[in-house]
VEXZARO-327179 format. One record per residue: residue in one letter; y, x, z of N, C-alpha, C in turn. Coordinates in steps of 0.02 Angstrom, whole numbers, padded with zeros to 5 digits, always signed. Layout:
aYXZYXZYXZ;...
***
This chain:
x-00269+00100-00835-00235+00159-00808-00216+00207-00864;x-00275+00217-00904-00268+00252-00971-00192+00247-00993;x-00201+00194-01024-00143+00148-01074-00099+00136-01036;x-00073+00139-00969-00018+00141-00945+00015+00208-00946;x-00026+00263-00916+00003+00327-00945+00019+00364-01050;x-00001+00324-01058-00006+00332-01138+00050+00275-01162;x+00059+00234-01140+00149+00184-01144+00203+00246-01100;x+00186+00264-01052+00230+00295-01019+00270+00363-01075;x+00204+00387-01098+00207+00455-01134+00256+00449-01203;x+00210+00377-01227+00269+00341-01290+00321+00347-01269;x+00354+00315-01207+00434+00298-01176+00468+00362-01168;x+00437+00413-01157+00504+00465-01130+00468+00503-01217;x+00433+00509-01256+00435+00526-01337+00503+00496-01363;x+00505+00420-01360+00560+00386-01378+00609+00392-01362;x+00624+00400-01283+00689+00419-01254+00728+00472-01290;x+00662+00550-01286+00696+00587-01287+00724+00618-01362;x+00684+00564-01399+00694+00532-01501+00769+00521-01506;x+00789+00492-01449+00854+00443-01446+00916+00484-01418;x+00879+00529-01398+00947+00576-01351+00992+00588-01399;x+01034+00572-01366+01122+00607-01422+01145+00694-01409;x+01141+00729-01468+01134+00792-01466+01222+00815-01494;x+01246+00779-01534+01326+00781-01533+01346+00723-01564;x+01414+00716-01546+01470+00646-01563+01544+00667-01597;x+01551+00632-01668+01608+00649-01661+01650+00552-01702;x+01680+00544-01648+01705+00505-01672+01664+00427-01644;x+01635+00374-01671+01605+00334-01667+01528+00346-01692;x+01550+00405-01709+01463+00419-01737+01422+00460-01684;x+01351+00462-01695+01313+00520-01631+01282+00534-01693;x+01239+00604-01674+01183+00619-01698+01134+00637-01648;x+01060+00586-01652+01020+00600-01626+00960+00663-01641;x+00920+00675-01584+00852+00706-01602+00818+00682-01648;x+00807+00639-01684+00760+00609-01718+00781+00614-01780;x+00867+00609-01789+00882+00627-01842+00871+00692-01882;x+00846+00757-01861+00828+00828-01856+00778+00790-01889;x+00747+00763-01838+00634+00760-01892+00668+00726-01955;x+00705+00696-01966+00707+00651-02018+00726+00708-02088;x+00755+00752-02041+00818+00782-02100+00758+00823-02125;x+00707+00858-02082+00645+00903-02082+00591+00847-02125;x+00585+00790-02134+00535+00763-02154+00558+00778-02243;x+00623+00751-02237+00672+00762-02315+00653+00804-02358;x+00653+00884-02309+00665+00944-02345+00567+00964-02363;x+00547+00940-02297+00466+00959-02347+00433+00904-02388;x+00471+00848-02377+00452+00810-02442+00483+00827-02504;x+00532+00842-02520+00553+00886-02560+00528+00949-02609;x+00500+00993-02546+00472+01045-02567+00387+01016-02596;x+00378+00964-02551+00297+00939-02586+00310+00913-02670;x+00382+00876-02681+00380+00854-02739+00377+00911-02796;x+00443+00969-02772+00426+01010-02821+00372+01049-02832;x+00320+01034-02807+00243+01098-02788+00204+01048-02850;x+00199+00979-02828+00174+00951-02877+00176+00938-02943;x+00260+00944-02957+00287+00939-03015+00275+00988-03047;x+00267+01051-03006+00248+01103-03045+00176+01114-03089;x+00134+01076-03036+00073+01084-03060+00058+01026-03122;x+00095+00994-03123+00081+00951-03192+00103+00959-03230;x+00174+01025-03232+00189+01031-03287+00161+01090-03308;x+00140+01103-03261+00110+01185-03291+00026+01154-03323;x-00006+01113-03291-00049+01088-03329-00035+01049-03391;x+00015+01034-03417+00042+01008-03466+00040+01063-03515;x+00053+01109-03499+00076+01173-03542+00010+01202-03571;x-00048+01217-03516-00113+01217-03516-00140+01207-03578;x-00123+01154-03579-00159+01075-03625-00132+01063-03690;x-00085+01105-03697-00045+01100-03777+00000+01034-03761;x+00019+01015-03711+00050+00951-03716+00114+00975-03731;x+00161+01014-03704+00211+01057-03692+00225+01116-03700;x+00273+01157-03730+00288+01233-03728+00293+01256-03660;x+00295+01332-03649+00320+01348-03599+00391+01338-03593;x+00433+01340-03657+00505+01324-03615+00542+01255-03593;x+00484+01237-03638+00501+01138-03624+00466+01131-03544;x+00409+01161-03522+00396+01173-03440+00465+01217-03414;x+00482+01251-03423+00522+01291-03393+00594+01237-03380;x+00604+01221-03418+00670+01174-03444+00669+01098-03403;x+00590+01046-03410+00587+01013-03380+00586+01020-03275;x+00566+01078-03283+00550+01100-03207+00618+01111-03166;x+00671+01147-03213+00737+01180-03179+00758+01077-03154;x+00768+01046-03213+00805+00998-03234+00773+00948-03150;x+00714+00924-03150+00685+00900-03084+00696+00931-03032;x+00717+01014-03021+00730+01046-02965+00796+01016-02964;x+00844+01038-03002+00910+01009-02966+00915+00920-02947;x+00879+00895-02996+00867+00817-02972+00873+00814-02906;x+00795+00849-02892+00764+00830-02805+00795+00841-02774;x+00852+00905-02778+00895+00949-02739+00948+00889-02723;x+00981+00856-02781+01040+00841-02771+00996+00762-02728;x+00951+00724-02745+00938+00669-02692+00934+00695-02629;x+00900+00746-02615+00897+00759-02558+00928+00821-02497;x+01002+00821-02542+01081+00846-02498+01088+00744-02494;x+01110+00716-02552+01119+00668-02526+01096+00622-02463;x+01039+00627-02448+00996+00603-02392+01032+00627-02340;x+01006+00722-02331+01036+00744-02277+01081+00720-02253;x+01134+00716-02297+01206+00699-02273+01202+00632-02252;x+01181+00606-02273+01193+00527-02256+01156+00509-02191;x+01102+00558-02166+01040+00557-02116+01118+00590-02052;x+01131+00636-02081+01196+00664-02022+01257+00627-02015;x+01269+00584-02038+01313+00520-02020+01376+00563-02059;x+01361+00592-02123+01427+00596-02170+01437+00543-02214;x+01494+00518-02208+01547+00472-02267+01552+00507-02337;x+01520+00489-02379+01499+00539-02453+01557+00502-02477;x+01594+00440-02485+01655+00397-02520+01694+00430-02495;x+01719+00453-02421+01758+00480-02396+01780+00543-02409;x+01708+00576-02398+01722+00666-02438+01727+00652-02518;x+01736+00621-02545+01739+00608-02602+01808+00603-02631;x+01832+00556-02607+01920+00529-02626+01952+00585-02569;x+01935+00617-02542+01980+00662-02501+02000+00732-02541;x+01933+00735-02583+01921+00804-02582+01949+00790-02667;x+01951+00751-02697+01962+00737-02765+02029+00787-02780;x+02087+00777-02770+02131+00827-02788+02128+00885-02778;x+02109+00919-02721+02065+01003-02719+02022+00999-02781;x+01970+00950-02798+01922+00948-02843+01969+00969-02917;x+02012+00921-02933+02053+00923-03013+02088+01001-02999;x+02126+01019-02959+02151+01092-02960+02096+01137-02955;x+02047+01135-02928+01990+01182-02947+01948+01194-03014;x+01968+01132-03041+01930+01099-03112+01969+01152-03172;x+02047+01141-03147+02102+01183-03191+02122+01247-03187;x+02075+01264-03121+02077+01314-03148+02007+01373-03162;x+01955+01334-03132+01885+01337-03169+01865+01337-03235;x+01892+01325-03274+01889+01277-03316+01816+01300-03373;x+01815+01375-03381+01757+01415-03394+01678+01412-03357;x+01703+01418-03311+01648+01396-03253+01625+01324-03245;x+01649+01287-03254+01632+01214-03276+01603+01206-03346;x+01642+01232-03388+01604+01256-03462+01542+01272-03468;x+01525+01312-03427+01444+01363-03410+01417+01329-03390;x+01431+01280-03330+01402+01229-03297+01380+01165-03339;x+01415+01136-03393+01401+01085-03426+01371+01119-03481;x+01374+01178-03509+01339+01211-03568+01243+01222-03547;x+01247+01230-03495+01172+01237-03455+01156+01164-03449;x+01175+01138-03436+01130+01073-03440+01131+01036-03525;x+01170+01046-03548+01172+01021-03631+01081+01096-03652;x+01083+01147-03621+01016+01164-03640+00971+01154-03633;x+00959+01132-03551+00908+01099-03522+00897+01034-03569;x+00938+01001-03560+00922+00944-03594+00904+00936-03656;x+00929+00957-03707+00932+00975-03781+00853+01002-03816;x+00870+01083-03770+00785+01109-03776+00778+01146-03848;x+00853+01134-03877+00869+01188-03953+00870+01272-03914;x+00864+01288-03857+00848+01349-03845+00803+01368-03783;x+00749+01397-03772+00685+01393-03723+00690+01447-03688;x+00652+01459-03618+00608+01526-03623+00566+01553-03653;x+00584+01606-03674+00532+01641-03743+00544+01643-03800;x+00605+01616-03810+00641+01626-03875+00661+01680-03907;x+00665+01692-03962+00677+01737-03977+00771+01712-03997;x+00819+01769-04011+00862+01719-04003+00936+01774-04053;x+00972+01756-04070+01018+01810-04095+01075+01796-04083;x+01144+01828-04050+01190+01804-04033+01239+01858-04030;x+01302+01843-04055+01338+01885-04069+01314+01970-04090;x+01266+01974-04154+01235+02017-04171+01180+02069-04133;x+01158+02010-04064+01131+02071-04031+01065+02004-04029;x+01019+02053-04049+00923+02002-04043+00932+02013-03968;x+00877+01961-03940+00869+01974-03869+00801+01914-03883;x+00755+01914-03787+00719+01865-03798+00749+01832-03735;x+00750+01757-03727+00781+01718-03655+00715+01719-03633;x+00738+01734-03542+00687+01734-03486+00718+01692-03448;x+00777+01683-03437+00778+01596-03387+00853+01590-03420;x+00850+01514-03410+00913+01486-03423+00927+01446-03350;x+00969+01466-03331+00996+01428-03281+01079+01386-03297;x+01088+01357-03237+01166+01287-03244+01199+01349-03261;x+01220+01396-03254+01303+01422-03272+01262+01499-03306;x+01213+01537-03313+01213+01581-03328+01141+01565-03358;x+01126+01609-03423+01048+01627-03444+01043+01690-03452;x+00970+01741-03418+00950+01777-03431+00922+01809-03491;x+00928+01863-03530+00898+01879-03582+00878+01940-03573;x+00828+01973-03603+00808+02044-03623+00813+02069-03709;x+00852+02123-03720+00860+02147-03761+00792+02194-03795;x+00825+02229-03857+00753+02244-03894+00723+02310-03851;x+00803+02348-03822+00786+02413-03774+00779+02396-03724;x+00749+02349-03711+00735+02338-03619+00779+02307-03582;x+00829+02335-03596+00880+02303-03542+00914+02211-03536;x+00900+02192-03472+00905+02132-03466+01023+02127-03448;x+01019+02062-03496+01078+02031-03495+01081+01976-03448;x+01134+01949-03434+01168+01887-03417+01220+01863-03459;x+01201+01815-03475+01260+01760-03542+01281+01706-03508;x+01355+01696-03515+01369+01629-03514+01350+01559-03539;x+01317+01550-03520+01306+01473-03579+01337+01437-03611;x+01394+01446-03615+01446+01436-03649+01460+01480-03713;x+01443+01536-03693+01448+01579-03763+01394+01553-03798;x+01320+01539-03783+01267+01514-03829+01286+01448-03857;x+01323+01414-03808+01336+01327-03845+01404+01338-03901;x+01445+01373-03884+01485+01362-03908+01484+01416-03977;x+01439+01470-03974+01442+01523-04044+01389+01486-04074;x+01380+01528-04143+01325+01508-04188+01265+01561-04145;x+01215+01516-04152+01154+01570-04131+01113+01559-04167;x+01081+01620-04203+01013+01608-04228+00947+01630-04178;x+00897+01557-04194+00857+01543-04149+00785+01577-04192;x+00763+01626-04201+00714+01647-04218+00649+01626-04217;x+00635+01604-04159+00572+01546-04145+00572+01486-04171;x+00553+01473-04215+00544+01401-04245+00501+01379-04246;x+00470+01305-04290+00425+01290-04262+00332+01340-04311;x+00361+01371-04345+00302+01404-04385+00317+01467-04343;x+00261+01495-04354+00237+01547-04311+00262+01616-04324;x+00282+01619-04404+00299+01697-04452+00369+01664-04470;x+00393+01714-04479+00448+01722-04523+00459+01785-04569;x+00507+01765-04615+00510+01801-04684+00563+01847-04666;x+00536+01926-04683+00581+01981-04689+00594+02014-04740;x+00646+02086-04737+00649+02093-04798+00659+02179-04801;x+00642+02212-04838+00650+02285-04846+00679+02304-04900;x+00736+02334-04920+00754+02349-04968+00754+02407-04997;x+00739+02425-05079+00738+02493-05083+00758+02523-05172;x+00822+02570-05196+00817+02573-05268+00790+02640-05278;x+00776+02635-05324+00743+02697-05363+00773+02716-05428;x+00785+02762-05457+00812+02791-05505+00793+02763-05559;x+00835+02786-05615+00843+02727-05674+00778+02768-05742;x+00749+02730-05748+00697+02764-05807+00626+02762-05747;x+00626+02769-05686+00559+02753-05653+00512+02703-05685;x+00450+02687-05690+00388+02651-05683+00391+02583-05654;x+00438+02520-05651+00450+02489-05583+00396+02432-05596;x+00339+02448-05655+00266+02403-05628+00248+02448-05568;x+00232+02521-05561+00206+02557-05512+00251+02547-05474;x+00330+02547-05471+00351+02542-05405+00336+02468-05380;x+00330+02420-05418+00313+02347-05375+00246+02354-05358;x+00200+02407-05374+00119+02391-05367+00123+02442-05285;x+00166+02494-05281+00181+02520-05217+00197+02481-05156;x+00253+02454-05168+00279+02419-05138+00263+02358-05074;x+00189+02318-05143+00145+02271-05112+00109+02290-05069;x+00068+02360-05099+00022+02402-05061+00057+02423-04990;x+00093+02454-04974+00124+02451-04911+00123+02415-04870;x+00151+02363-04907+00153+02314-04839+00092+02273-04829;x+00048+02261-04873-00038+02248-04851-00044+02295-04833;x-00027+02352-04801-00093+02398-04772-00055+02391-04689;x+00030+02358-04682+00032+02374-04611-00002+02306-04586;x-00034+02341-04518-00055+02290-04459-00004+02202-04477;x+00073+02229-04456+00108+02173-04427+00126+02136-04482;x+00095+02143-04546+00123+02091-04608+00058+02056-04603;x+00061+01992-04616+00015+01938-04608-00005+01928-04675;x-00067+01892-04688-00095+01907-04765-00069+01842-04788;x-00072+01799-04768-00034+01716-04789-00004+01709-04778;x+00068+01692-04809+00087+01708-04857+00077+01788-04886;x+00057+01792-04954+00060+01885-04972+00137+01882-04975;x+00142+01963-04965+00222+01984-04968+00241+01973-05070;x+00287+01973-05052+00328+01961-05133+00370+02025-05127;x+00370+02044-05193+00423+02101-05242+00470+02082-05276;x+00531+02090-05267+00569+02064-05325+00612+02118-05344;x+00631+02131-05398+00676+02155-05422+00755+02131-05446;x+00785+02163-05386+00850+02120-05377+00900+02138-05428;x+00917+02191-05474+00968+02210-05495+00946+02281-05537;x+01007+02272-05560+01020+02344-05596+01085+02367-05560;x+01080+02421-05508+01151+02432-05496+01181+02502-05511;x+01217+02541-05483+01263+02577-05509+01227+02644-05531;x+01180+02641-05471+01153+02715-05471+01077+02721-05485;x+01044+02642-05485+00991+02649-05454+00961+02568-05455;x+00896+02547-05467+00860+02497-05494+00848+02460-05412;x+00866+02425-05399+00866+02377-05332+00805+02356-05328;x+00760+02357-05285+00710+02312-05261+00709+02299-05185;x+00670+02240-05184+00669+02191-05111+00605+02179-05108;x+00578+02199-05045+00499+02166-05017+00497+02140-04974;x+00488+02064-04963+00505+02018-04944+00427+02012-04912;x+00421+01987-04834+00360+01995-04811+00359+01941-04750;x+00295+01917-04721+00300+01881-04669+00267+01915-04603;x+00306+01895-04558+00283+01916-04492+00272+01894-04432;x+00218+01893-04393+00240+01850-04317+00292+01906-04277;x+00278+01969-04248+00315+01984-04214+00401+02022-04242;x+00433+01956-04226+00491+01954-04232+00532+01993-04180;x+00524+01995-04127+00568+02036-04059+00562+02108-04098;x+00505+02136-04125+00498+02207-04141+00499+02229-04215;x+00531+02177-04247+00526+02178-04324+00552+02237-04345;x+00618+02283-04324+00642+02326-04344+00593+02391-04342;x+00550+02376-04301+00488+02447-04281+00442+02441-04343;x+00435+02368-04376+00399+02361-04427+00409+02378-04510;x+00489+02361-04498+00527+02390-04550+00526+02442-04554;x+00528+02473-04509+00511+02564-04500+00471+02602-04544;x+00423+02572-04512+00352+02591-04525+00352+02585-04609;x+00361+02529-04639+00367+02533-04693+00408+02562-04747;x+00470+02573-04704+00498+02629-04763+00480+02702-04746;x+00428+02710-04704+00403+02772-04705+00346+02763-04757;x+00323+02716-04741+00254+02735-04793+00277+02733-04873;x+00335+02684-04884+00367+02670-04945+00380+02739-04967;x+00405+02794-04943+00445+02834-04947+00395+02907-04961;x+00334+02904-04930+00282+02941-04948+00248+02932-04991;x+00220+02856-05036+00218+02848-05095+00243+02855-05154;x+00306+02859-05145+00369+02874-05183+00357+02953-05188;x+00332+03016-05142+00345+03055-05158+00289+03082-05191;x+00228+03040-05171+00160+03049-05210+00150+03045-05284;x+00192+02981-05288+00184+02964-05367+00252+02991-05410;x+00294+03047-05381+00364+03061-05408+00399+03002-05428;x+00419+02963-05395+00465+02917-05415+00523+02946-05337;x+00595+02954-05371+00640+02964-05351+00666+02899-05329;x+00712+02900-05277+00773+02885-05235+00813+02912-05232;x+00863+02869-05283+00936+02921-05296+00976+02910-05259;x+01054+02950-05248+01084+02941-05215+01148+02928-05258;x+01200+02894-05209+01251+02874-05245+01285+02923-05301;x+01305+02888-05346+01329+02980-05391+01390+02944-05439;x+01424+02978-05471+01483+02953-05525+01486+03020-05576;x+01493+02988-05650+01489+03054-05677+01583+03049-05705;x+01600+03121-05700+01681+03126-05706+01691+03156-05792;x+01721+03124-05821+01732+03143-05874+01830+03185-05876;x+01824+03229-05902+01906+03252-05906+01936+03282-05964;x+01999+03266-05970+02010+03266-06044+02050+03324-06049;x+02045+03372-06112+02106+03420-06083+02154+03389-06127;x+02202+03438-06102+02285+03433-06097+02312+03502-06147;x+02337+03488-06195+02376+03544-06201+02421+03607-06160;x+02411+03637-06162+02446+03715-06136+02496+03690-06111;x+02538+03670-06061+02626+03686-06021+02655+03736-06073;x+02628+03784-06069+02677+03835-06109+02678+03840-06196;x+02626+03812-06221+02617+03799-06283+02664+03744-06310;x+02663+03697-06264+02727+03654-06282+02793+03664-06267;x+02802+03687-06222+02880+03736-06203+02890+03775-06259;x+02840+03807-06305+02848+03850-06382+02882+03815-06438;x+02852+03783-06424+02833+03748-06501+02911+03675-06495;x+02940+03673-06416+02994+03623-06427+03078+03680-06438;x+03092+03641-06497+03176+03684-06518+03206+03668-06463;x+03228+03738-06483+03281+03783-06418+03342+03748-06457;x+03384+03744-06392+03478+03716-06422+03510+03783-06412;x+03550+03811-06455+03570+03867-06478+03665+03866-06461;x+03670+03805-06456+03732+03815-06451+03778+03816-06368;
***
């Protein structure tokens, strides 16, 4: 008796699995096709939950950077995305060959006149893939530092040194020169420049110099900073202190700092900072009217 009402219960489950909910053409779409399309989308969402967690445990683990997680993660999202529109569609009884060769000439006139926007579009995935630029980069582009916070298919996010967040084409990053500040060593080499007047001390000004920048926080002791003395120039004895640093996003705050302290030593130990100067030499000229004297008058 059981199991006859429990076949029964199966039969109208199935029936009502089977019901045709719309038709167009030779095709139906059933109820069942809905669970199917619903099974798609949270299997989907289960893949990317997981993917996440292994790559973020990847990252964990030193296996991976964060932007190589960031980068691998976008790259599998659109994956999953694009298998599973394909499904949908194909679960809803769409002809993908059909919308395909139909839509192809709309497609080439949209292409021509996209043609930037397709640019951005193929420039974002040449990053994803590539991985010559991350999240967390530090990054320089068309003279403005910034650090990238997401790169996406047609646009990447950046934050500048004042806070304010950008949007870039990816196309401008693929296609300009960019300097990529993050490399694979941790410091990089900066530089401070500074002359001092001619006849100064410049063992004491190189013994200044060093001292400075060992005493700030953000210069790293390995490599020590280097002094060089670049020149003799017009006005004034050239020197360069050449230093290493991790924080690069804020280097200019560091440079700061140091030509303040540079600049207070300088006034401690009287060593001058000259300013541009030219000395004018002038020649005189004989008198206008002394020579109007002295040239013969015509008499006739």
């Amino acid at each position: 008796m059981a199991s006859s009402r429990w076949s029964e219960a199966l039969d109208k489950i199935g029936s009502l699995l089977k019901s045709p909910v719309v038709s167009f053409g030779d095709k139906t779409i059933y109820v069942y096709d809905f669970f199917i399309v619903f099974f798609i989308i949270v299997s989907a969402y289960l893949i990317l939950r997981w993917l996440k967690k292994l790559l973020t445990a990847g990252q964990k683990a030193n296996k991976i950077t964060i932007g190589q997680e960031y980068a691998y993660f976008q790259l599998g999202k659109y994956v999953v995305f694009l298998i599973a529109t394909i499904l949908v569609l194909n679960t809803f009884k769409v002809n993908l060959s059909i919308l395909i060769i139909g839509s192809s000439a709309a497609l080439v006139a949209l292409a021509l006149g996209l043609q930037h926007l397709f640019n951005d579009l193929v420039s974002g995935f040449f990053l994803l893939f590539e991985g010559t630029v991350r999240v967390g980069d530090i990054i320089e582009v068309e003279g403005m530092v910034c650090r990238v916070q997401e790169i996406g298919i047609r646009t990447s996010k950046v934050k500048k040194r004042d806070g304010i967040s950008l949007v870039i084409p990816n196309g401008k990053i693929i296609s300009n020169s960019v300097i990529n500040w993050t490399t694979d060593s941790s410091i990089t080499r900066f530089t401070v420049k500074v002359g001092v007047a001619y006849g100064s001390d410049v063992q004491k000004v190189r013994d200044i110099l060093l001292a400075c920048a060992e005493r700030h926080n953000e210069v790293v002791r390995s490599p020590k900073p280097l002094c060089r003395f670049k020149d003799f120039g017009n006005s004034s004895l050239d020197f360069e202190l050449l230093f290493w640093s991790k924080n690069r996003f804020r280097i200019e705050d560091v440079q700061s700092d140091l030509r303040f302290l540079i600049n207070s030593e300088f006034n401690k130990n009287n060593i001058r900072i000259p300013f541009p100067q030219h000395d004018v030499h002038i020649i005189p000229q004989p008198d206008i009217r002394e020579s109007l004297a002295d040239k013969p008058r015509n008499t006739n």
